[in-house]
Biopython code that builds the backbone (N, CA, C, O; Angstrom):
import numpy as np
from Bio.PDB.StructureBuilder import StructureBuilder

atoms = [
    (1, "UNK", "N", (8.775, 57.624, -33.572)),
    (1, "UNK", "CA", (9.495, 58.824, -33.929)),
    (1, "UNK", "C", (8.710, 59.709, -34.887)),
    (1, "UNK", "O", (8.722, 60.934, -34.770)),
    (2, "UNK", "N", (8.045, 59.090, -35.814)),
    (2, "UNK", "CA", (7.134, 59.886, -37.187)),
    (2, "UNK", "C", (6.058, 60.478, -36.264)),
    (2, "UNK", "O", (5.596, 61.592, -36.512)),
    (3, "UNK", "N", (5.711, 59.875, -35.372)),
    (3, "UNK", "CA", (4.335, 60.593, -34.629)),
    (3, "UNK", "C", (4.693, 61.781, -33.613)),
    (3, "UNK", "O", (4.068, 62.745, -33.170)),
    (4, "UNK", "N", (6.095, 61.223, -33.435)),
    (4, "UNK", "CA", (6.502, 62.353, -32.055)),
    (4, "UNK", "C", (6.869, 63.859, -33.307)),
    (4, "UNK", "O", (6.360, 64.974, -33.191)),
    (5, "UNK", "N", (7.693, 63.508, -34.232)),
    (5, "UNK", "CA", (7.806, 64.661, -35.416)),
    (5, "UNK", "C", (6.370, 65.071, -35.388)),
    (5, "UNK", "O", (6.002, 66.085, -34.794)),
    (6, "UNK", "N", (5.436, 64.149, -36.137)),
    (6, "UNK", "CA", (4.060, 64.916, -36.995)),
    (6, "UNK", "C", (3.843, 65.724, -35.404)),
    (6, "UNK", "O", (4.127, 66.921, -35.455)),
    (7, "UNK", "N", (3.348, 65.182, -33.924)),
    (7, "UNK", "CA", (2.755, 66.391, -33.061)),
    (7, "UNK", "C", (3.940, 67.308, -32.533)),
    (7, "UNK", "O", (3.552, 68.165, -31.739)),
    (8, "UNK", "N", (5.170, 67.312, -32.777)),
    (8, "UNK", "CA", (6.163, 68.432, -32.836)),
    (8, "UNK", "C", (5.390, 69.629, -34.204)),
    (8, "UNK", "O", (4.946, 70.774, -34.119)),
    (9, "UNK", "N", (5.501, 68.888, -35.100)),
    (9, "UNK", "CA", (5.066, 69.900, -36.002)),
    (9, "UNK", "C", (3.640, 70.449, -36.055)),
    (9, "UNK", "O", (3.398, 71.312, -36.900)),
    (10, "UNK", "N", (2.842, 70.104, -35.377)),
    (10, "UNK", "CA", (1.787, 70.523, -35.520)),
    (10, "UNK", "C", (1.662, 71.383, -34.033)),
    (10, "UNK", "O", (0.741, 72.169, -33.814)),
    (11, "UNK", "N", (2.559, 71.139, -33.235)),
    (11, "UNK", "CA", (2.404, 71.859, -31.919)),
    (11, "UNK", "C", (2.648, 73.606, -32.813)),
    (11, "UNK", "O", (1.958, 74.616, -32.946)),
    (12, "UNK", "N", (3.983, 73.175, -33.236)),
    (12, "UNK", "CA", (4.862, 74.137, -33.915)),
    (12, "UNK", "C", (3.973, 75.124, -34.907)),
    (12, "UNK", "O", (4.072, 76.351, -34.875)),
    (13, "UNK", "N", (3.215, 74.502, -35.665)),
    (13, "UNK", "CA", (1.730, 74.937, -36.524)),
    (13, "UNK", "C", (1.046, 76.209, -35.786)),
    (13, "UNK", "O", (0.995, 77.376, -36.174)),
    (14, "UNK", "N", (0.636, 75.737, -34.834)),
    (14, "UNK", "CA", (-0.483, 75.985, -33.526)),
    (14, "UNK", "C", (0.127, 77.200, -33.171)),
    (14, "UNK", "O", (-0.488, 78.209, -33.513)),
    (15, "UNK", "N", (1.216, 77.354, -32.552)),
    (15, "UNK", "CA", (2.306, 78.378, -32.060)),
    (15, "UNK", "C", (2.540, 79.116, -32.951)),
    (15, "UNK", "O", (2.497, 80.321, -32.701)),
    (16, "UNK", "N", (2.912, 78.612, -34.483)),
    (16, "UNK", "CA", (3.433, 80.073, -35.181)),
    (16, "UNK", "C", (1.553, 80.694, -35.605)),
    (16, "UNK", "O", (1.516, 81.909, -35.799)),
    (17, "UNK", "N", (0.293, 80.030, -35.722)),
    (17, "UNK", "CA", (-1.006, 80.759, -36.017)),
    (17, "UNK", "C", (-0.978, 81.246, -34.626)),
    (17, "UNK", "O", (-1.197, 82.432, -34.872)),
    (18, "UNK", "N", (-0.879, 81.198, -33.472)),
    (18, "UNK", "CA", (-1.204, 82.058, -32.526)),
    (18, "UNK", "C", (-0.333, 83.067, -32.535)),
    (18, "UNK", "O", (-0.859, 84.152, -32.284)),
    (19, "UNK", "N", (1.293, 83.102, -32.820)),
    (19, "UNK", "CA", (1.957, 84.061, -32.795)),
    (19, "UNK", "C", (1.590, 85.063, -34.152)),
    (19, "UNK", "O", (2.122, 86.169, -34.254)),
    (20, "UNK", "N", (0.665, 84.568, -35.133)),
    (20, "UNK", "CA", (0.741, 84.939, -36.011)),
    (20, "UNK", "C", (-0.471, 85.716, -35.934)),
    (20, "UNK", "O", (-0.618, 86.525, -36.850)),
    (21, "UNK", "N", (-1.639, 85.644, -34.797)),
    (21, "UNK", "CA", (-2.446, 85.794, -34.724)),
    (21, "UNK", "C", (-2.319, 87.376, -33.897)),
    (21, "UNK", "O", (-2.680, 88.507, -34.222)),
    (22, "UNK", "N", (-1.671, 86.857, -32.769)),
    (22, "UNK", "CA", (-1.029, 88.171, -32.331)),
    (22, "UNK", "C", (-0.279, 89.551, -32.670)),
    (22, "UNK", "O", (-0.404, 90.735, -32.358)),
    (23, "UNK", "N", (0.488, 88.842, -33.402)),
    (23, "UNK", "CA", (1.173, 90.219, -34.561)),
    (23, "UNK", "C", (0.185, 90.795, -35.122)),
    (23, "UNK", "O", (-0.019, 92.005, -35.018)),
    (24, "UNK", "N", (-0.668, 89.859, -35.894)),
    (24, "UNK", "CA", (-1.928, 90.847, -36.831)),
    (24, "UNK", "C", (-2.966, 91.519, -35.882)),
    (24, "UNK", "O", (-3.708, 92.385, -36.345)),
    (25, "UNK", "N", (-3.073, 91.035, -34.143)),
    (25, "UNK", "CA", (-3.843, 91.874, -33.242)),
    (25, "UNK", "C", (-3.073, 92.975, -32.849)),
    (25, "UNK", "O", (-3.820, 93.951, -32.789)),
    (26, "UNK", "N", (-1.908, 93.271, -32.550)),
    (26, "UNK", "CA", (-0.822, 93.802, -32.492)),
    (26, "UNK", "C", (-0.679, 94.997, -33.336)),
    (26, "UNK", "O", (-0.445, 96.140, -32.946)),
    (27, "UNK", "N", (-0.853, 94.582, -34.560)),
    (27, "UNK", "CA", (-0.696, 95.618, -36.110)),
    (27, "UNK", "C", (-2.017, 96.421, -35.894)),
    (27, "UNK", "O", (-2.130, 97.641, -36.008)),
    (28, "UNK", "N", (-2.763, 95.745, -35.643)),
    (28, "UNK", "CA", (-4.347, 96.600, -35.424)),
    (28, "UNK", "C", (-3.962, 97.608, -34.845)),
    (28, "UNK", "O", (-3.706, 98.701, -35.352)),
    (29, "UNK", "N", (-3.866, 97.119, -33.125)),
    (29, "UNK", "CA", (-4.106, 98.304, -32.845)),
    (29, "UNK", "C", (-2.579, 98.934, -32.524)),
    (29, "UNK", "O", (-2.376, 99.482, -31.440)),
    (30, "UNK", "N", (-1.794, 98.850, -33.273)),
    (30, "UNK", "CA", (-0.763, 100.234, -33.552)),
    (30, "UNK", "C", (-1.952, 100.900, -34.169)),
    (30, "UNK", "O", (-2.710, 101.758, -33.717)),
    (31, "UNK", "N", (-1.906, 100.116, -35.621)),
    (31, "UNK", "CA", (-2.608, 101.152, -36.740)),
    (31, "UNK", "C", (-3.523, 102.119, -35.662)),
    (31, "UNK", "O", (-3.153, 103.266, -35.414)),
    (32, "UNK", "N", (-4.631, 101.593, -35.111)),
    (32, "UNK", "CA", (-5.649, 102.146, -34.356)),
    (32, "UNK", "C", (-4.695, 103.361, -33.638)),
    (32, "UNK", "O", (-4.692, 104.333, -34.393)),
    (33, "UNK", "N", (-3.948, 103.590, -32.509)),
    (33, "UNK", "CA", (-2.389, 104.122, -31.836)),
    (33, "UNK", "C", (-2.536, 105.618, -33.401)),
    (33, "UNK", "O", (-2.998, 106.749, -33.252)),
    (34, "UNK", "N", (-2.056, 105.108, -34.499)),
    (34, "UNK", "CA", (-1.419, 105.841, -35.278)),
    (34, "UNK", "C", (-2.954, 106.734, -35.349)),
    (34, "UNK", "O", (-2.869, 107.948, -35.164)),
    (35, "UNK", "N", (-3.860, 106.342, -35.523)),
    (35, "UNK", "CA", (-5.073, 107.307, -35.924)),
    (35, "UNK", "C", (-5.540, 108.172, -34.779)),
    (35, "UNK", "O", (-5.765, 109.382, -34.791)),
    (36, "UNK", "N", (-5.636, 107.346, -33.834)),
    (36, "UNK", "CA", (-5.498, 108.268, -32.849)),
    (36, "UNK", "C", (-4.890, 109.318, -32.385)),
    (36, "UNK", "O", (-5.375, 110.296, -31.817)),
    (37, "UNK", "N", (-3.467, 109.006, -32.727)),
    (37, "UNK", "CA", (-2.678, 110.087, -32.607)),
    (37, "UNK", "C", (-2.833, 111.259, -33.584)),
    (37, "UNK", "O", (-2.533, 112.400, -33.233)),
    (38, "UNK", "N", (-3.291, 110.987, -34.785)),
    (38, "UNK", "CA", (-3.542, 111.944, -35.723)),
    (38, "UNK", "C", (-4.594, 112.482, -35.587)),
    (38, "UNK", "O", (-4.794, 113.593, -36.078)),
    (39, "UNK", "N", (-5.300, 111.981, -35.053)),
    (39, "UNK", "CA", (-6.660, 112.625, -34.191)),
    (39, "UNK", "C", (-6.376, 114.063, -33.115)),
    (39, "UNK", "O", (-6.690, 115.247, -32.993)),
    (40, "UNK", "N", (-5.737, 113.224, -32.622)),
    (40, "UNK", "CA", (-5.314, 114.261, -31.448)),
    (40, "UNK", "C", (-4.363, 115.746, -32.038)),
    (40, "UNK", "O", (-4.584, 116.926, -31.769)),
    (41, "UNK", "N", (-3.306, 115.170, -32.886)),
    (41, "UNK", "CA", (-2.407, 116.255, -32.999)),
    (41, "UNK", "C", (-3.561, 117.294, -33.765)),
    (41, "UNK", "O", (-3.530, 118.491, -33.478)),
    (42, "UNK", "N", (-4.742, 116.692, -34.909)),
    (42, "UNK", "CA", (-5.967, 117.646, -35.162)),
    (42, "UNK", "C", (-6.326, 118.156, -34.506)),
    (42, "UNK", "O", (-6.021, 119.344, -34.613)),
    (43, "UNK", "N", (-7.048, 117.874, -33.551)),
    (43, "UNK", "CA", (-7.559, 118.952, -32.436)),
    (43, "UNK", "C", (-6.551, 119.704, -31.682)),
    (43, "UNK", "O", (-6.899, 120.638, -30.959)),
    (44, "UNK", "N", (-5.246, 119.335, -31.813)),
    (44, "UNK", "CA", (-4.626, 120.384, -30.893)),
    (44, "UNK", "C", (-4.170, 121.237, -31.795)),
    (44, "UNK", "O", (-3.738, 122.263, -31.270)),
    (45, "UNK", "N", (-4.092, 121.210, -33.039)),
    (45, "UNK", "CA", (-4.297, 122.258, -34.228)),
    (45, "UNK", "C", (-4.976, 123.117, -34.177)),
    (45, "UNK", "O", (-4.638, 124.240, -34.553)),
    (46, "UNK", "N", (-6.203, 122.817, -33.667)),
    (46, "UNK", "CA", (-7.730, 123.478, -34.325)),
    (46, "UNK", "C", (-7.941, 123.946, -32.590)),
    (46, "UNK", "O", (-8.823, 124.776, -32.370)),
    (47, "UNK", "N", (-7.106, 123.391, -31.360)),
    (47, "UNK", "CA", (-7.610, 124.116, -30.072)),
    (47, "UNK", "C", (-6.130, 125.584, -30.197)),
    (47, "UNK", "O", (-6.303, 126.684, -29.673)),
    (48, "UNK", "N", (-4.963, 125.257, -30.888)),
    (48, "UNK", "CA", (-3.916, 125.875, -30.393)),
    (48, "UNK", "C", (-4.774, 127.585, -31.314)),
    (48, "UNK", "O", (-4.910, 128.676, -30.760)),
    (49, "UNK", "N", (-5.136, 127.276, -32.584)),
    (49, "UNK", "CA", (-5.585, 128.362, -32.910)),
    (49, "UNK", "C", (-6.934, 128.369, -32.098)),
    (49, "UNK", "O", (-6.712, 129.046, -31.094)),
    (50, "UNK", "N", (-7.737, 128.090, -32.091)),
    (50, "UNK", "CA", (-8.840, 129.061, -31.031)),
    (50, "UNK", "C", (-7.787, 129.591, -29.534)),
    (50, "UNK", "O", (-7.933, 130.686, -28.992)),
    (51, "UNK", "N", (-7.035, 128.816, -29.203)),
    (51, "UNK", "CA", (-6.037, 129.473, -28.120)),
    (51, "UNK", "C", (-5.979, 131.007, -28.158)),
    (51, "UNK", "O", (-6.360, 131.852, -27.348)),
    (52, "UNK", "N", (-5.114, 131.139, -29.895)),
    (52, "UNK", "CA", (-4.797, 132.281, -29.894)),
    (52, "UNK", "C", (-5.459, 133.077, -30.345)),
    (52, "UNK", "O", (-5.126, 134.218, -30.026)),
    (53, "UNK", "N", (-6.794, 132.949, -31.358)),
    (53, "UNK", "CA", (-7.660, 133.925, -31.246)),
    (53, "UNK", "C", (-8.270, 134.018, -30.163)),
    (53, "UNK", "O", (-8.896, 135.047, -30.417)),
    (54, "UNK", "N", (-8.625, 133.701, -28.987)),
    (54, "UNK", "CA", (-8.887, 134.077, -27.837)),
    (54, "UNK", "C", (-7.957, 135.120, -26.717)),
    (54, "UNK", "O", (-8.242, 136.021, -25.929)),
    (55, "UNK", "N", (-6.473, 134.288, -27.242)),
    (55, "UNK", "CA", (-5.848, 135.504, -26.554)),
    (55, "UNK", "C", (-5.738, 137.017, -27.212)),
    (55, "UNK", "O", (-5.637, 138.069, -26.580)),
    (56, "UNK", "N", (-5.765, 136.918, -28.066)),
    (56, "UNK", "CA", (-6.233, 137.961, -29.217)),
    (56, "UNK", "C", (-7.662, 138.707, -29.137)),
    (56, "UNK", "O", (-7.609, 139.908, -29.400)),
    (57, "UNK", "N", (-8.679, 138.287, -28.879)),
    (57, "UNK", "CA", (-9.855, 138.885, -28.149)),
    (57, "UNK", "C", (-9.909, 139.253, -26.806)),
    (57, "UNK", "O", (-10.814, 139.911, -26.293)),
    (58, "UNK", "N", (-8.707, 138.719, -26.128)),
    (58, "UNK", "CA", (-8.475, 139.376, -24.589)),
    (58, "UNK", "C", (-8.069, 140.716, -24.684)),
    (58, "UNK", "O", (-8.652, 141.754, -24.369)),
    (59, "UNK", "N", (-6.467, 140.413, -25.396)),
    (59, "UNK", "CA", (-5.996, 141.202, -25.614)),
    (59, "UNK", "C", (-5.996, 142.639, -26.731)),
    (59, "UNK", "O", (-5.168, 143.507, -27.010)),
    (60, "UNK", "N", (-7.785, 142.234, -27.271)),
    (60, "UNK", "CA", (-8.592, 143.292, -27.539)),
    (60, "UNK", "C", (-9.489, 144.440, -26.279)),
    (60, "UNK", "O", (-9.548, 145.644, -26.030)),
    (61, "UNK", "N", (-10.128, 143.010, -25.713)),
    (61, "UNK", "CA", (-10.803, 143.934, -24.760)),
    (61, "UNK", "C", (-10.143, 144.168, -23.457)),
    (61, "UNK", "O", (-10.632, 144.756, -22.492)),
    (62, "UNK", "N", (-8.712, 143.516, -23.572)),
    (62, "UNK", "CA", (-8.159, 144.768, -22.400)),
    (62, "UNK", "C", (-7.604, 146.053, -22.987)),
    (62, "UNK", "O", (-7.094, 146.868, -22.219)),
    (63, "UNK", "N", (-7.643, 146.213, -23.837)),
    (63, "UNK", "CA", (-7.044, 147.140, -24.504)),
    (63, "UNK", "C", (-8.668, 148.401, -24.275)),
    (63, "UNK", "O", (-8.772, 149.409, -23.576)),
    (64, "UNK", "N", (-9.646, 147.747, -25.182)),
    (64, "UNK", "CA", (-10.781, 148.487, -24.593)),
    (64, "UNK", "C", (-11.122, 149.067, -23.438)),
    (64, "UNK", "O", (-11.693, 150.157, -23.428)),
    (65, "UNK", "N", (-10.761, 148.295, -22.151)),
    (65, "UNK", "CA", (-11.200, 148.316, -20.751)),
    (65, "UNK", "C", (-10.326, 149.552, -20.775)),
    (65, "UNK", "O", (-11.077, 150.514, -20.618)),
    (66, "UNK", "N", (-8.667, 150.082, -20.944)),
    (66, "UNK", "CA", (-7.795, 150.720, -20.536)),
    (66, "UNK", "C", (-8.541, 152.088, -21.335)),
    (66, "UNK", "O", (-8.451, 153.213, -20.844)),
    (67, "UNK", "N", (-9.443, 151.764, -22.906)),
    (67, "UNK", "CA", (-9.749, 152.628, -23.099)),
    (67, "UNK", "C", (-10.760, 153.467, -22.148)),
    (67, "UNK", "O", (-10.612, 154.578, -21.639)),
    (68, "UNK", "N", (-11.785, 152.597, -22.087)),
    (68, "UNK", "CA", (-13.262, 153.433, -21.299)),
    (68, "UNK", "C", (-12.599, 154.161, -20.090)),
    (68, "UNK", "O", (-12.818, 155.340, -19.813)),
    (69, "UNK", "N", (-11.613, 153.184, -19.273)),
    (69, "UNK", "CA", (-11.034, 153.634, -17.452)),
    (69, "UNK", "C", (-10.406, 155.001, -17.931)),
    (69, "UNK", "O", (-10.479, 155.963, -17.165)),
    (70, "UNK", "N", (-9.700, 155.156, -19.344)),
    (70, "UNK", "CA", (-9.148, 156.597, -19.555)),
    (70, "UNK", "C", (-10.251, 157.745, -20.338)),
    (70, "UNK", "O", (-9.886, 158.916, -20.448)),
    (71, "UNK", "N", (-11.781, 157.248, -20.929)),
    (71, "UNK", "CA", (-12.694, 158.093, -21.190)),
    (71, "UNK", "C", (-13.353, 158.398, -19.843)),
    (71, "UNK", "O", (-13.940, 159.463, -19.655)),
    (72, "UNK", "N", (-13.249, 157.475, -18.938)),
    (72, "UNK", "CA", (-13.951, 157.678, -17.330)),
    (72, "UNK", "C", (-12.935, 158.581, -16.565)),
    (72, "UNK", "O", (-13.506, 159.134, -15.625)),
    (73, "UNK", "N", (-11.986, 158.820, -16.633)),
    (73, "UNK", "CA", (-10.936, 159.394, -16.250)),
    (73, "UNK", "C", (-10.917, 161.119, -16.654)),
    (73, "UNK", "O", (-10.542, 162.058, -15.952)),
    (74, "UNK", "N", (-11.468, 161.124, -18.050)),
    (74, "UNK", "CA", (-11.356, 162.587, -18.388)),
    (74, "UNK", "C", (-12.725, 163.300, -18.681)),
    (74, "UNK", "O", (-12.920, 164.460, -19.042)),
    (75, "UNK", "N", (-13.786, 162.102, -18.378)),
    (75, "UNK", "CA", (-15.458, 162.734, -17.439)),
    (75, "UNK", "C", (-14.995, 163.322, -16.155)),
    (75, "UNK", "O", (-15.094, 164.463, -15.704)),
    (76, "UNK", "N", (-14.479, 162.263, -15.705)),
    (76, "UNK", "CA", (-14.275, 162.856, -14.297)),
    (76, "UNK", "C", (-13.541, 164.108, -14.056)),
    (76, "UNK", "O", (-13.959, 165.138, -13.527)),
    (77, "UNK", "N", (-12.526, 163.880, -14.472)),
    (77, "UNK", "CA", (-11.729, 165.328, -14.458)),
    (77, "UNK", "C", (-12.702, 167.035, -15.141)),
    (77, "UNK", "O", (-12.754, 168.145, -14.611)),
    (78, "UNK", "N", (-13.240, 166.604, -16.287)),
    (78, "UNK", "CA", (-14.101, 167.391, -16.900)),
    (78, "UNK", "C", (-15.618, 167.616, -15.861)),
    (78, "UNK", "O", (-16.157, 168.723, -15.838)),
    (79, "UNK", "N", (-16.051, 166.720, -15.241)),
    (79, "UNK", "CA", (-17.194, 167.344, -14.302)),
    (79, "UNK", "C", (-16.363, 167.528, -13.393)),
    (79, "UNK", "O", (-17.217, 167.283, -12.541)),
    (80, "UNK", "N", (-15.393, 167.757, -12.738)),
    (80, "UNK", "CA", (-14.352, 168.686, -11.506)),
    (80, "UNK", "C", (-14.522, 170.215, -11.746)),
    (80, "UNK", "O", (-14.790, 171.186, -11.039)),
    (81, "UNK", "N", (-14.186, 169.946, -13.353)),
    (81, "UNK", "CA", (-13.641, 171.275, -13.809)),
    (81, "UNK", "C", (-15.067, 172.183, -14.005)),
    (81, "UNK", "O", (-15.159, 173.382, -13.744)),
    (82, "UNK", "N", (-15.916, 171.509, -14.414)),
    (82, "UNK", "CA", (-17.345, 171.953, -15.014)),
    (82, "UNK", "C", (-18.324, 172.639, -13.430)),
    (82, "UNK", "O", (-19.054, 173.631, -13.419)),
    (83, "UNK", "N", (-18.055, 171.872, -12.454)),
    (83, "UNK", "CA", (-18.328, 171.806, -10.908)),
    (83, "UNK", "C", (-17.758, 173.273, -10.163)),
    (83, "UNK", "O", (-18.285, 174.067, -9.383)),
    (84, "UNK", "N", (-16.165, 173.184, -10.940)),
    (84, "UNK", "CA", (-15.614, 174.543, -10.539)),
    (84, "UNK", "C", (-16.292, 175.945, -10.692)),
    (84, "UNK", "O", (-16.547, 176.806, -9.850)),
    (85, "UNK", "N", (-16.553, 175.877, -12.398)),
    (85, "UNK", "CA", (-16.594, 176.767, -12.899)),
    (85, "UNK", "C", (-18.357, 176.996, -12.337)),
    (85, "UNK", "O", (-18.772, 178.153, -12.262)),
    (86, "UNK", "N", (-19.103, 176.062, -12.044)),
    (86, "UNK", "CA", (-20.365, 176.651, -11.641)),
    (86, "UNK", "C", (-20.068, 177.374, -10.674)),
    (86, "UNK", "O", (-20.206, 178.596, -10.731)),
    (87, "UNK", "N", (-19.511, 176.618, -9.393)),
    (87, "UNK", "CA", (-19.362, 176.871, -8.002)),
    (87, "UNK", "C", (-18.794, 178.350, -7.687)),
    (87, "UNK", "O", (-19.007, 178.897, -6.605)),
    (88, "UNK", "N", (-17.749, 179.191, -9.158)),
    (88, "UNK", "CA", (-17.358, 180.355, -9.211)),
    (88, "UNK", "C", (-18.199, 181.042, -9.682)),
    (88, "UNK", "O", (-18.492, 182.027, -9.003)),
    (89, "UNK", "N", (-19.146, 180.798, -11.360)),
    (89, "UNK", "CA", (-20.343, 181.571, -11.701)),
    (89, "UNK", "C", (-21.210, 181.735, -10.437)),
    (89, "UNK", "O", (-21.900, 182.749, -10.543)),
    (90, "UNK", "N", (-21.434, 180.990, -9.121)),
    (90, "UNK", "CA", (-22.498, 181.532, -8.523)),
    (90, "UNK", "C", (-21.942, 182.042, -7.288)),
    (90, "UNK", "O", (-22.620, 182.199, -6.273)),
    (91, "UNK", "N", (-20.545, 182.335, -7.388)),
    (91, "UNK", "CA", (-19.766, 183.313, -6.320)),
    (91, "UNK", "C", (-20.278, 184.612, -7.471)),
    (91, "UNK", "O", (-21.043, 185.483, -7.057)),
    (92, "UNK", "N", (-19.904, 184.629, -8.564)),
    (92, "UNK", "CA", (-19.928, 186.372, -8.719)),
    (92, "UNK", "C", (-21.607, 186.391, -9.384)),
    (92, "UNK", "O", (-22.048, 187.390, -9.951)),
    (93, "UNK", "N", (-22.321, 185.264, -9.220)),
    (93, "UNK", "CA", (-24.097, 186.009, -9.568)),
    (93, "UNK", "C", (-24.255, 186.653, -8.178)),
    (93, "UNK", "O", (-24.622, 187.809, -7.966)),
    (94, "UNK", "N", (-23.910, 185.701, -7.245)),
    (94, "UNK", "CA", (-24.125, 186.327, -5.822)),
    (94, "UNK", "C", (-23.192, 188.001, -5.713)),
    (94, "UNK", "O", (-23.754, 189.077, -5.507)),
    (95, "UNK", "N", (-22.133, 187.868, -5.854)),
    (95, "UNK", "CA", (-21.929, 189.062, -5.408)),
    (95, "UNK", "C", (-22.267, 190.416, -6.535)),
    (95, "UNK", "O", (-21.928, 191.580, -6.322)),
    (96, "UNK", "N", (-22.919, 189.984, -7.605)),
    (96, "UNK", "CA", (-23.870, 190.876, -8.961)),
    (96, "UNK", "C", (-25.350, 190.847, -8.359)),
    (96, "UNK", "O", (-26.054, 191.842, -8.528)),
    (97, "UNK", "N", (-25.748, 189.959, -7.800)),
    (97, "UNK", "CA", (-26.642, 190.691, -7.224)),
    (97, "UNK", "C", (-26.530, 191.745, -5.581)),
    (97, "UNK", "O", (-27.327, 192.537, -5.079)),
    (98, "UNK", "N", (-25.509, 191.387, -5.260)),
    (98, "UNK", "CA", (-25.437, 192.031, -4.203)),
    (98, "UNK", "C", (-24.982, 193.409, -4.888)),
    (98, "UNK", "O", (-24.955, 194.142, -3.900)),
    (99, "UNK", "N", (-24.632, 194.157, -5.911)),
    (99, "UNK", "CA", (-24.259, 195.107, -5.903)),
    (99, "UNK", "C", (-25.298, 195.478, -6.941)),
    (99, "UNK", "O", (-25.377, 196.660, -7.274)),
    (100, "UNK", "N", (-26.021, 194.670, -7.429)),
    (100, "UNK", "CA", (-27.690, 195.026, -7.837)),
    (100, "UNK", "C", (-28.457, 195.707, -6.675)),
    (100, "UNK", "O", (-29.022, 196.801, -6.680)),
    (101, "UNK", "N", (-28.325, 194.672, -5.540)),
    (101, "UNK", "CA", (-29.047, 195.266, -4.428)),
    (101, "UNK", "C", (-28.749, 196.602, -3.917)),
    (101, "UNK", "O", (-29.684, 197.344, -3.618)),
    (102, "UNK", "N", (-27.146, 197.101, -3.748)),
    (102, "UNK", "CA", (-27.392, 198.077, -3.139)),
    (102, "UNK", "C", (-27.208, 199.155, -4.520)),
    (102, "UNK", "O", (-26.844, 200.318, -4.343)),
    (103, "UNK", "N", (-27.409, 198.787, -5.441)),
    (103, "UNK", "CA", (-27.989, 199.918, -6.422)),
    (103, "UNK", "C", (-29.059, 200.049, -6.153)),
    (103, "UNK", "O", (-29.345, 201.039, -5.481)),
    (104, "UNK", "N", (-30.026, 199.199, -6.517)),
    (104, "UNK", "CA", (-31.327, 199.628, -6.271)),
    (104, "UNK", "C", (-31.650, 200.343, -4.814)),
    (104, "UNK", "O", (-32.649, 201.062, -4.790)),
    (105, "UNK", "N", (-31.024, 200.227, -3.826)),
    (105, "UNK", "CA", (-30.679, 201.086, -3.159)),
    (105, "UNK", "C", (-30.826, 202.230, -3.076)),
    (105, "UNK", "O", (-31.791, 202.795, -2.563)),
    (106, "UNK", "N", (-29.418, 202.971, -3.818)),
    (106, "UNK", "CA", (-29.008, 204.129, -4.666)),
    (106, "UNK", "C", (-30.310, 205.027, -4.759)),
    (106, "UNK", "O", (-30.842, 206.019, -4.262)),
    (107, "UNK", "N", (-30.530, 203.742, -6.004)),
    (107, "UNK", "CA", (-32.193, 204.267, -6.652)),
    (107, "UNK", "C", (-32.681, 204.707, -5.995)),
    (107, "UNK", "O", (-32.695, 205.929, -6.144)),
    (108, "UNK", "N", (-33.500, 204.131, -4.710)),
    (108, "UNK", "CA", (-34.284, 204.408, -4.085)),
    (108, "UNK", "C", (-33.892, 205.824, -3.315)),
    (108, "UNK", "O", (-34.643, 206.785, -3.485)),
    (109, "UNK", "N", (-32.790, 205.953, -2.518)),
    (109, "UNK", "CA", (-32.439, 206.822, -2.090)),
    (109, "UNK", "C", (-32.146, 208.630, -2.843)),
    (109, "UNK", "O", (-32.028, 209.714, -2.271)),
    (110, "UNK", "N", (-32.112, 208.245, -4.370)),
    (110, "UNK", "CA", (-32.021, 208.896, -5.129)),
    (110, "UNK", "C", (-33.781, 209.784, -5.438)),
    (110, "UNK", "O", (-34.232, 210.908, -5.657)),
    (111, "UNK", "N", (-34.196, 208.506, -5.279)),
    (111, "UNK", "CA", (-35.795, 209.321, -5.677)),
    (111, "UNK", "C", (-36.315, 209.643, -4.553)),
    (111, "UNK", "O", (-36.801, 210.774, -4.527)),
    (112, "UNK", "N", (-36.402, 208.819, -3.282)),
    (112, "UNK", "CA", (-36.213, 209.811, -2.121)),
    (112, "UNK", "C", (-36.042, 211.580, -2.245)),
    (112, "UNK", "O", (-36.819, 212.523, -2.093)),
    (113, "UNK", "N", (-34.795, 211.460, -2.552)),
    (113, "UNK", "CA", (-34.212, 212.909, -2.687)),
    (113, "UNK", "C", (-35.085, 213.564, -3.922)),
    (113, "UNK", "O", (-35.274, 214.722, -3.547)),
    (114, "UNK", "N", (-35.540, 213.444, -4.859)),
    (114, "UNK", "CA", (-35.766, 213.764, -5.468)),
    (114, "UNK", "C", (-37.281, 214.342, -5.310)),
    (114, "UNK", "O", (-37.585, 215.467, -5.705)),
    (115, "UNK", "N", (-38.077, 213.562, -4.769)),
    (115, "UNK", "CA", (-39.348, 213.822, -4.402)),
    (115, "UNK", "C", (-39.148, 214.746, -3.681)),
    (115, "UNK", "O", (-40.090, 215.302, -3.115)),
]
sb = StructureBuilder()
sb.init_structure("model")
sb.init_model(0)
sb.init_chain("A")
sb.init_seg("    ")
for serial, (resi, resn, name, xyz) in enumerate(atoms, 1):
    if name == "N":
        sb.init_residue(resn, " ", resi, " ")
    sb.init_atom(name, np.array(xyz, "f"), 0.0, 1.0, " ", f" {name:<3s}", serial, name[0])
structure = sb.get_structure()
């Protein structure tokens, strides 16, 4: 009976250092779990703001883009207008010289007569 007790108790020994062994492998890696996780929620700190300064630099240079498409917008309109106004200056050079021409004309016909 004393021998069947002593390897009861020493089975019992054996079992609570392995269970005991386990808990403290166990505790590790929570702990390990817990750092990790604090790891992570860091970087998603440090990605959520670059997030939003990025959307913030988008939403700079679309703002830019809308600018230039509306400085390209009022070139364009401005060489229409600039295009016009040649295309009319050389309706009335043409018809200033045509009434150059038949002055000199005139002229001529004038000194004609005159001679």
């Amino acid at each position: 009976d004393k021998d069947y007790a002593q390897g009861e108790l020493e089975d019992l020994r054996a079992r609570y250092d392995a269970t005991f062994k386990e808990v403290a492998e166990m505790k590790a890696k929570l702990e390990d779990c817990v750092a990790a996780r604090g790891k992570l929620e860091r970087e998603k700190k440090y990605l959520d703001i670059d997030l939003k300064a990025a959307t913030e630099q988008q939403d700079l240079l679309a703002k830019s883009l809308e600018d230039v498409q509306s400085q390209a917008q009022e070139a364009s309109t401005l060489a229409s207008d600039e295009a016009k106004q040649i295309s009319a200056l050389k309706t009335k050079i043409a018809a200033l010289e045509g009434q150059l021409g038949s002055k000199g004309n005139e002229v001529q016909d004038l000194r004609a007569q005159v001679q």
